[in-house]
Backbone as a ProteinNet text record, in pm:
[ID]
protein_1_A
[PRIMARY]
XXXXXXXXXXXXXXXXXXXXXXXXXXXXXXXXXXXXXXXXXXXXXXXXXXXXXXXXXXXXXXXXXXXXXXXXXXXXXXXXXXXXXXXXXXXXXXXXXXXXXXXXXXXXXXXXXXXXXXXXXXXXXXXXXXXXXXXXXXXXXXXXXXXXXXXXXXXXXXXXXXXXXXXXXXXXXXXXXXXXXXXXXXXXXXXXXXXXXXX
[TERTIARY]
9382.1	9502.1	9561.5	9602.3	9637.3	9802.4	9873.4	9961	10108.5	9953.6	10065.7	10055.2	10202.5	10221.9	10109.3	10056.9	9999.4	10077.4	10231.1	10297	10284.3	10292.2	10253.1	10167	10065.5	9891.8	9850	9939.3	9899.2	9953.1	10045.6	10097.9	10038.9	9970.7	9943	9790.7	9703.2	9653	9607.1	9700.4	9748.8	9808.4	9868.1	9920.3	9817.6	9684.7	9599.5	9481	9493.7	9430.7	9458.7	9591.1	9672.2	9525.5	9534.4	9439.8	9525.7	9449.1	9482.5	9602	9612.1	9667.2	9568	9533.2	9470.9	9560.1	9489.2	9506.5	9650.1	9654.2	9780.5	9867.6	9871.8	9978.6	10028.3	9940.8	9990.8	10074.7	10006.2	10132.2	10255.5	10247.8	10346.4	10479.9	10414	10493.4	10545.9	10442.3	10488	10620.8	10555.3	10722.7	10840.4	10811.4	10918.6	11012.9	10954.3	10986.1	11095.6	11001.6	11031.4	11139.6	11167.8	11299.9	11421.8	11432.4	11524.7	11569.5	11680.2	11744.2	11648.6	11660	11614.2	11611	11704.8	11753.7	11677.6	11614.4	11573.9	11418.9	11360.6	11215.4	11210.9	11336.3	11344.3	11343	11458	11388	11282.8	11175.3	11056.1	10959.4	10965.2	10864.3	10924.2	11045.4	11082	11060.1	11053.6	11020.3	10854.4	10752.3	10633	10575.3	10639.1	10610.9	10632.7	10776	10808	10721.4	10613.9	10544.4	10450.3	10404.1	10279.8	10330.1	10453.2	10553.2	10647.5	10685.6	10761.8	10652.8	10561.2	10504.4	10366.7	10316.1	10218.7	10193.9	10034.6	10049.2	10061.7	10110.2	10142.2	10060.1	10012.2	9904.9	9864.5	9991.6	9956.4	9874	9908.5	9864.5	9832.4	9821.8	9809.9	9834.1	9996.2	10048.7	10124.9	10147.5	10227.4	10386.2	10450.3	10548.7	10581.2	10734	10808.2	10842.7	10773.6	10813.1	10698.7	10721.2	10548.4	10621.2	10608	10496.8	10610.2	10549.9	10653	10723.6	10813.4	10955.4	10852.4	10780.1	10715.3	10684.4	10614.2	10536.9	10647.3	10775.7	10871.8	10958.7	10977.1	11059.9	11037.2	11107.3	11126.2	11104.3	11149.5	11145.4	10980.6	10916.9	10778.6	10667.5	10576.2	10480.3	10374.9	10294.3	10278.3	10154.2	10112.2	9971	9951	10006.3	9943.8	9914.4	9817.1	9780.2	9728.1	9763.1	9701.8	9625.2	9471.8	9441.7	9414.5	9461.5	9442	9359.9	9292.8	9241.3	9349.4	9460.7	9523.6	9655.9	9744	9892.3	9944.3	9911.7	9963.2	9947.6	9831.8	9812.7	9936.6	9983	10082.8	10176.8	10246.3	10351.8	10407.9	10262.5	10251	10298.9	10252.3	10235.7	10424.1	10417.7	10558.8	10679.8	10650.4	10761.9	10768	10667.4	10687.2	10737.7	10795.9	10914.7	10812.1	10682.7	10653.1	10579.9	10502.2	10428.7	10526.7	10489.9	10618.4	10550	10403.8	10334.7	10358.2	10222.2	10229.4	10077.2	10035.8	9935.4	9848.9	9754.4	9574.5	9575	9587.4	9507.9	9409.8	9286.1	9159.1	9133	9236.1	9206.3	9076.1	9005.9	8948	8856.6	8737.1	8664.3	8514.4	8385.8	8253	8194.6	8105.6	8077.9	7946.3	7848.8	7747.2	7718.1	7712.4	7643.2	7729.7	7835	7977	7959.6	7894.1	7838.8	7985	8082.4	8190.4	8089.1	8104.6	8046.7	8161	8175.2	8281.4	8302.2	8243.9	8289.5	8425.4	8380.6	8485.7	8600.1	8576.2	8746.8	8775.4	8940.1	8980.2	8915.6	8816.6	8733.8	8712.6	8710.2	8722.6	8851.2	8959.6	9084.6	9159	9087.8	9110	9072.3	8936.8	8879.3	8911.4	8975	9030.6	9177.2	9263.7	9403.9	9368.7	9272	9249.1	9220.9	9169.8	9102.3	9212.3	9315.1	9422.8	9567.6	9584.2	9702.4	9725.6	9672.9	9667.4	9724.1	9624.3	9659.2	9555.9	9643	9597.7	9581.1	9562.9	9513.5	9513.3	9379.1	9365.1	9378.7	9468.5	9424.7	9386.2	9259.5	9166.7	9204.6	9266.4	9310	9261.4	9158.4	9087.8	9078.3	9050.6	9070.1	8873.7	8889.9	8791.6	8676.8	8700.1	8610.7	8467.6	8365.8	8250.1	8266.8	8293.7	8307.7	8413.1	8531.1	8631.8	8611.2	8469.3	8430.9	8315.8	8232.1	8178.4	8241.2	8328.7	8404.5	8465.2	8540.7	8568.5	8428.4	8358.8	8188.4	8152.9	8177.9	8142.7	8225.6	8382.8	8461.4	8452.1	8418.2	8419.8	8303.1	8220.8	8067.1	8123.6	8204.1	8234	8334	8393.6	8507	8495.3	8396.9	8321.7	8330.1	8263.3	8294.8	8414.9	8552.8	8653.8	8743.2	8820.7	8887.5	9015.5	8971.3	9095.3	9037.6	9181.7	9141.8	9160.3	9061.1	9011.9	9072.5	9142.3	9140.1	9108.1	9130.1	9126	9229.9	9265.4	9366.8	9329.1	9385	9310	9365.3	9243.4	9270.3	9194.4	9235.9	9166.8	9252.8	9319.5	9352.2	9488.5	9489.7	9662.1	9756	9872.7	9974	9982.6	9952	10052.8	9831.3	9743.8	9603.8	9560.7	9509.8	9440.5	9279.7	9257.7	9148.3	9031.2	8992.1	8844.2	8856.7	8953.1	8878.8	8883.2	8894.9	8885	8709.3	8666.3	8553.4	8482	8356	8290.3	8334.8	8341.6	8363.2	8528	8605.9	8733.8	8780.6	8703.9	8715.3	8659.4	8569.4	8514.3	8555.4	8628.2	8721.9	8843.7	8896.5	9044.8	8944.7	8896.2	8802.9	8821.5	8754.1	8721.9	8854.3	8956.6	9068	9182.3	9143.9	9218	9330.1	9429.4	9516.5	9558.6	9598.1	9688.7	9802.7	9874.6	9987.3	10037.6
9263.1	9196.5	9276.7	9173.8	9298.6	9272.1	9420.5	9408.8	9479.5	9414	9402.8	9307.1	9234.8	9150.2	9098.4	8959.7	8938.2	8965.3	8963.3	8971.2	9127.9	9216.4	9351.3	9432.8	9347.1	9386.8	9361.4	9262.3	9207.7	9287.3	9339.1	9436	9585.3	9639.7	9745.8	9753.7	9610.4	9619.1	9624.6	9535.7	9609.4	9715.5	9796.5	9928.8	10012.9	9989.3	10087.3	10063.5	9976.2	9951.6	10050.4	10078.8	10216.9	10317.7	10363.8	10536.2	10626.6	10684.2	10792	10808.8	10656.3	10595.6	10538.4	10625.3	10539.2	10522.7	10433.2	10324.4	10406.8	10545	10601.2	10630.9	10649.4	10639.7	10497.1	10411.2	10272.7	10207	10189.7	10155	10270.8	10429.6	10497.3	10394.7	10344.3	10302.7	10142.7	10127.9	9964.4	9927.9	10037	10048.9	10110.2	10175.9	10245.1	10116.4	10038.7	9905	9834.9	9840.3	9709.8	9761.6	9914.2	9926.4	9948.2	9919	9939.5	9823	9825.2	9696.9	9619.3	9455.8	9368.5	9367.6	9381.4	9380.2	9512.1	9625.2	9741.3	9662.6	9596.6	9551.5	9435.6	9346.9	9254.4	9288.4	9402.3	9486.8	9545.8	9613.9	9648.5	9504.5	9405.7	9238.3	9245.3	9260.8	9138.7	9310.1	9404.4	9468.2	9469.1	9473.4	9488.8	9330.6	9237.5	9087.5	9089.2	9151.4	9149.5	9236.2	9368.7	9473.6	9415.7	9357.3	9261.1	9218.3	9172.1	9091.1	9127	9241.8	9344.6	9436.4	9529	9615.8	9552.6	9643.7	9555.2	9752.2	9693.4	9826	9842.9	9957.7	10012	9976.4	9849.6	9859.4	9966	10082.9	10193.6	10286	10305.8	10436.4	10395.4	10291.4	10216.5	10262.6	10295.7	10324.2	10236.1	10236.3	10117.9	10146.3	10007.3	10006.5	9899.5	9896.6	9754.9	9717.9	9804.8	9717.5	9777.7	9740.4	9776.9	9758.9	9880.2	9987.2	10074.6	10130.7	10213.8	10356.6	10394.5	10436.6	10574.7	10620.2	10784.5	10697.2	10593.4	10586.8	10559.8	10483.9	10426.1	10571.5	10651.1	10792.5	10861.4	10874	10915.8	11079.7	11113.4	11307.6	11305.9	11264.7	11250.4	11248.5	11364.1	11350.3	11309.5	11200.2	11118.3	11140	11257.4	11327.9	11391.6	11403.9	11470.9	11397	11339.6	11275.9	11369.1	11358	11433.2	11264.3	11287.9	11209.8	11261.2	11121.5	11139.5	11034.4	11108.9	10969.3	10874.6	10896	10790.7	10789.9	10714.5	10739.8	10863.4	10865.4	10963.3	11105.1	11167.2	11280.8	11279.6	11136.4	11138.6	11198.4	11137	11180.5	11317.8	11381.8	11497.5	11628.2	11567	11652.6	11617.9	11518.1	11488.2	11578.1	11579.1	11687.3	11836.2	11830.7	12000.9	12036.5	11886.2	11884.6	11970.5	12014.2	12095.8	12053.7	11943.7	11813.7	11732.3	11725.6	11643.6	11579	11551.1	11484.9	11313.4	11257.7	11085.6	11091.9	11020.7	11021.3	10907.7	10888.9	10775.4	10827.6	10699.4	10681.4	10626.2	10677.8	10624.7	10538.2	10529	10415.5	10429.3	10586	10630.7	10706.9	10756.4	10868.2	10846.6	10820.6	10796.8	10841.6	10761.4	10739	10711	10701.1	10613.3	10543.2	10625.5	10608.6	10476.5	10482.1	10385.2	10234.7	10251.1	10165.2	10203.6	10304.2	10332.3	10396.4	10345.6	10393.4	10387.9	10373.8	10452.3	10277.4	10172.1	10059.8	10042.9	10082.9	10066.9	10162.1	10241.8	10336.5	10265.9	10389.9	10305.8	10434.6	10480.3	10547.5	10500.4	10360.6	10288.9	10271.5	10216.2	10215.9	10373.8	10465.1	10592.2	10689.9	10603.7	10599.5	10558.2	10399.6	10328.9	10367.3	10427.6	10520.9	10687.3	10721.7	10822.4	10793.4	10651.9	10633.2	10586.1	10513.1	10419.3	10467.5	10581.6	10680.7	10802.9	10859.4	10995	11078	11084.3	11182.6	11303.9	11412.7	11553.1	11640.3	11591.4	11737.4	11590.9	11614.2	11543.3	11647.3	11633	11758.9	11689.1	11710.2	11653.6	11707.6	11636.4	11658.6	11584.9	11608.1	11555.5	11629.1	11648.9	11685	11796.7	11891.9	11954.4	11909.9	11811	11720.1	11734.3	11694.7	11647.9	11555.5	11407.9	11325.7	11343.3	11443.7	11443.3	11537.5	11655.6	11740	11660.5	11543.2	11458.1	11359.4	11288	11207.7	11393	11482.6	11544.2	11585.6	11577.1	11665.8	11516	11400.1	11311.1	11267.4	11270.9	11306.6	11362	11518	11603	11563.1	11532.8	11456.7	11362.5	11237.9	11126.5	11178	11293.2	11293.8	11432.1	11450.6	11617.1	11549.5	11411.5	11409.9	11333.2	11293.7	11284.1	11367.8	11398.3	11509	11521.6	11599.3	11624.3	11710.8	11829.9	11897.8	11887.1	11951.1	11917.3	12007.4	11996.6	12105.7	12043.6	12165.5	12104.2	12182.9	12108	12196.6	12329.4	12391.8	12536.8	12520.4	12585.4	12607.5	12716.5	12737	12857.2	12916.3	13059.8	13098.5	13025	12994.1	12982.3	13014.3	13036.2	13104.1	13179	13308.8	13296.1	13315.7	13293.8	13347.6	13447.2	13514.9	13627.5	13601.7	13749.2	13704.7	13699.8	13801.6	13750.3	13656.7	13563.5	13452.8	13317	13364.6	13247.1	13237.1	13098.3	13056.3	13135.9	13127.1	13155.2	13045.3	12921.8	12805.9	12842.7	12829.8	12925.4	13012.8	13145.1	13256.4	13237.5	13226.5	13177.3	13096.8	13001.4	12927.7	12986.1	13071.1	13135.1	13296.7	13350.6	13422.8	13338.4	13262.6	13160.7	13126.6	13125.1	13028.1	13128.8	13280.6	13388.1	13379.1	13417	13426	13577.3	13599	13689.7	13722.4	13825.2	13881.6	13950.7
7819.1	7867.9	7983.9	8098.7	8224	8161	8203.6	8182.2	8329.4	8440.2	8576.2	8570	8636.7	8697.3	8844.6	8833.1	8962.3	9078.4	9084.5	9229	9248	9160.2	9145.4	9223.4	9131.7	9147	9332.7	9382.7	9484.5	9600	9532.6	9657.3	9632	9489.2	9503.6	9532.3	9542.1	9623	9837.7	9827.1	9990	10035.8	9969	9973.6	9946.9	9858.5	9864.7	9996.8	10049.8	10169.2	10306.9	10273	10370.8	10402.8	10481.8	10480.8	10436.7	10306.7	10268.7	10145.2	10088.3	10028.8	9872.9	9757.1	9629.3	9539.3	9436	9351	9285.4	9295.9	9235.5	9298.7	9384.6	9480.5	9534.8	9544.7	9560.3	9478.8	9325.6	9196.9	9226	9251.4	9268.5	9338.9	9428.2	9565	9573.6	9491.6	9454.1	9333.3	9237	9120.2	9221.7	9308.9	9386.3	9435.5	9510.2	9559.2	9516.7	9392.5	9242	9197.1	9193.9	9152.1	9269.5	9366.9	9443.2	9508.7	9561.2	9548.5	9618.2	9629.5	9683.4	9837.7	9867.8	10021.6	10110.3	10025.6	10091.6	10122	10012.6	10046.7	10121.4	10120.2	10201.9	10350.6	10350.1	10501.9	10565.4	10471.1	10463	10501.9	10391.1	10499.7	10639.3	10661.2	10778.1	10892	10874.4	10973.8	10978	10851.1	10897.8	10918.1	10913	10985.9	11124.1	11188.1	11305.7	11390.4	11316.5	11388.5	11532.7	11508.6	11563.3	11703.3	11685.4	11759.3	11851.4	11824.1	11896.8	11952.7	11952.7	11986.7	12026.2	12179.7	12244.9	12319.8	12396	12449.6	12596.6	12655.8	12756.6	12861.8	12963.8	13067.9	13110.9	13140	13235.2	13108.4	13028.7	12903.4	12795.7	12726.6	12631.3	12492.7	12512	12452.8	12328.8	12214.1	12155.3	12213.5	12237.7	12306.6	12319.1	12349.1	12313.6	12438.3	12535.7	12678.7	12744.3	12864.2	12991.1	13110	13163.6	13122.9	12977.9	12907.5	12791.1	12886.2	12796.4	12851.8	12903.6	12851.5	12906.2	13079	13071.9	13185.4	13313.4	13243.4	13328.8	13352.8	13311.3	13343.6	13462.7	13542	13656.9	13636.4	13579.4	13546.2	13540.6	13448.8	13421.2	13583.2	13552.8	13661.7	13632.7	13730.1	13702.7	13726.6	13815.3	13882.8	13778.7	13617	13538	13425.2	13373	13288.8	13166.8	13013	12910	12810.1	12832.1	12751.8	12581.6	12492.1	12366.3	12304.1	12201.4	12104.1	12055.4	12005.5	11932.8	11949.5	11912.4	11959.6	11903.1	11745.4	11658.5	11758.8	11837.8	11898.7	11999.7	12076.1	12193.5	12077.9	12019.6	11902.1	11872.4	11829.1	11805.5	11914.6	12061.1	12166.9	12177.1	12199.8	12237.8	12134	12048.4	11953	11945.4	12046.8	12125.9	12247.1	12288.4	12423	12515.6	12528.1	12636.5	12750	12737.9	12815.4	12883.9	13052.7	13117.8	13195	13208.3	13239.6	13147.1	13223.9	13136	13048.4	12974.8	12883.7	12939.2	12850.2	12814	12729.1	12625.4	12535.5	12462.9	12480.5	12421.1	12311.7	12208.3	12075.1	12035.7	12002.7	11946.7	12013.6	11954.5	12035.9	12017.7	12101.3	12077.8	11962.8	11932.6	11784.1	11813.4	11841.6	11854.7	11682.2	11551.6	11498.4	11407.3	11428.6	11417.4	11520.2	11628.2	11752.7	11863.1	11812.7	11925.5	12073.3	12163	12295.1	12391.7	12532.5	12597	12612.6	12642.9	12647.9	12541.4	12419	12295.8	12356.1	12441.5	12434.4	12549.7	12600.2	12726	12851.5	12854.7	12981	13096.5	13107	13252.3	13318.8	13200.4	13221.4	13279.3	13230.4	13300.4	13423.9	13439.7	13583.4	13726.6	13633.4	13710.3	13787.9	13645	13680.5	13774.2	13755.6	13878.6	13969.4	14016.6	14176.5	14218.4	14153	14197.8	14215.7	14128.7	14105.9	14165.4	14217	14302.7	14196.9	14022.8	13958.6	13964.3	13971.7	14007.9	13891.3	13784.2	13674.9	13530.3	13478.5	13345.8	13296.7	13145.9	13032.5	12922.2	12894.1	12792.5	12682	12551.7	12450.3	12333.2	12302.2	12242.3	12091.8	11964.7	11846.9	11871.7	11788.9	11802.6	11716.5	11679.7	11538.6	11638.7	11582.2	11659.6	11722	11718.8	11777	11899.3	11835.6	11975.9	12088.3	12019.8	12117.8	12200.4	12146.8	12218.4	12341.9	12290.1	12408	12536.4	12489.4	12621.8	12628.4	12629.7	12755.5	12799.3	12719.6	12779.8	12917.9	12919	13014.6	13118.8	13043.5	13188.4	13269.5	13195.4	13288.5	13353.6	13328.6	13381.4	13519.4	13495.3	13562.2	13639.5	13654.9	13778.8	13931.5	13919	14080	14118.9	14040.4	14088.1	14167.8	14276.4	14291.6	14207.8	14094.9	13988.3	13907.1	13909.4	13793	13639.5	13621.1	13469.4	13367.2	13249.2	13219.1	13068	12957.6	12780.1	12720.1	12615.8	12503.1	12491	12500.7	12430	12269.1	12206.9	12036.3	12004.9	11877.7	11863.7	11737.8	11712	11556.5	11535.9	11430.7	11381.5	11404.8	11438.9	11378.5	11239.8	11177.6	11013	10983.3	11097.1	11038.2	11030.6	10933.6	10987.7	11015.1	11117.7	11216.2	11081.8	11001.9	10938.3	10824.4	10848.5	10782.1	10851.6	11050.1	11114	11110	11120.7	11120.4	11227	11278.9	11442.8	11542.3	11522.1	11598.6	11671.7	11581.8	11596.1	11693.2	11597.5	11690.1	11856.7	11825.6	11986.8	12078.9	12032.7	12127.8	12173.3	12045.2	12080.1	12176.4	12197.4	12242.6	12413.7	12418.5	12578.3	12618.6	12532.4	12559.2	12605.2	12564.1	12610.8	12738.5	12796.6	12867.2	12891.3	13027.5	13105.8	13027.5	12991	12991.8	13095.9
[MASK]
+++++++++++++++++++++++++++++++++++++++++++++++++++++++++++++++++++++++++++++++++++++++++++++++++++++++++++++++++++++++++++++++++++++++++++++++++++++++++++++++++++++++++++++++++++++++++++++++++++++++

């Protein structure tokens, strides 16, 4: 005998559809719901109905955004000869809450995959080709995640983007904050090693 409710079951199955989101954390989140007033989940539909509808992406950066070009690209303070490309919005997000980037972004909507069938057709790499021949931008910083796939799309980049006149540069990464050095990996060390700086 089930003893959820079908209106229940139906939402804690779409809630476990989330990434990174299972079957226990979904009922977690679904009783969460169920017990709070009506009007809080009624706000919860009518904002993720309206999502779709309100938010579109950025022509210039393809960014999610409720207008076009979005407010980074429309900012006057913002230079515009400096482009930092990312795989996904979440990375713009991220960069952005370190107030230290005053440049404008690209974003790729993911990173080559072959074995996935992602190839550079699937990202936005033309759309970024296209913004360097047309934009007179002067420094890409390739920000790409050090995953395999995200160290694939930047070499695939810097290949694509050697005979543009623009400089190239990449995130530097490398140890932690709060790490100590022997139990950084070799991959690690060696990058924070290459990635070294002047005092």
């Amino acid at each position: 005998m089930n003893v959820v409710p079908p209106a229940l079951e139906r939402l804690i199955v779409d809630l476990n559809r989330l990434p990174g989101v299972g079957v226990k954390t979904a009922t977690r989140l679904a009783l969460y719901l169920l017990r709070r007033p009506a009007v809080e989940a009624q706000s919860l539909a009518r904002n993720l109905s309206e999502l779709h509808e309100a938010i579109k992406l950025c022509s210039n950066c393809f960014a999610f955004s409720e207008s076009d070009p979005c407010l980074i690209c429309a900012d006057p303070q913002r230079d515009p000869s400096l482009v930092c490309v990312v795989e996904e919005a979440a990375d713009l997000m991220a960069i952005e809450k370190t107030g230290t980037f005053k440049g404008q972004y690209h974003i790729l909507h993911g990173v080559l995959s072959p074995m996935d069938g992602i190839g550079p057709d699937e990202i936005k790499v033309g759309a970024l080709i296209d913004r360097i021949d047309k934009q007179g931008i002067k420094e890409v910083l390739i920000a790409t995640s050090s995953t395999v796939p995200g160290e694939a799309t930047a070499a695939f980049l810097i290949d694509r983007l050697q005979s543009k006149k623009v400089k190239l540069t990449r995130l530097a990464c490398g140890i932690p904050m709060g790490m100590d050095i022997k139990y950084a990996d070799e991959i690690t060390l060696g990058r924070a090693i290459e990635s070294r700086k002047k005092y």
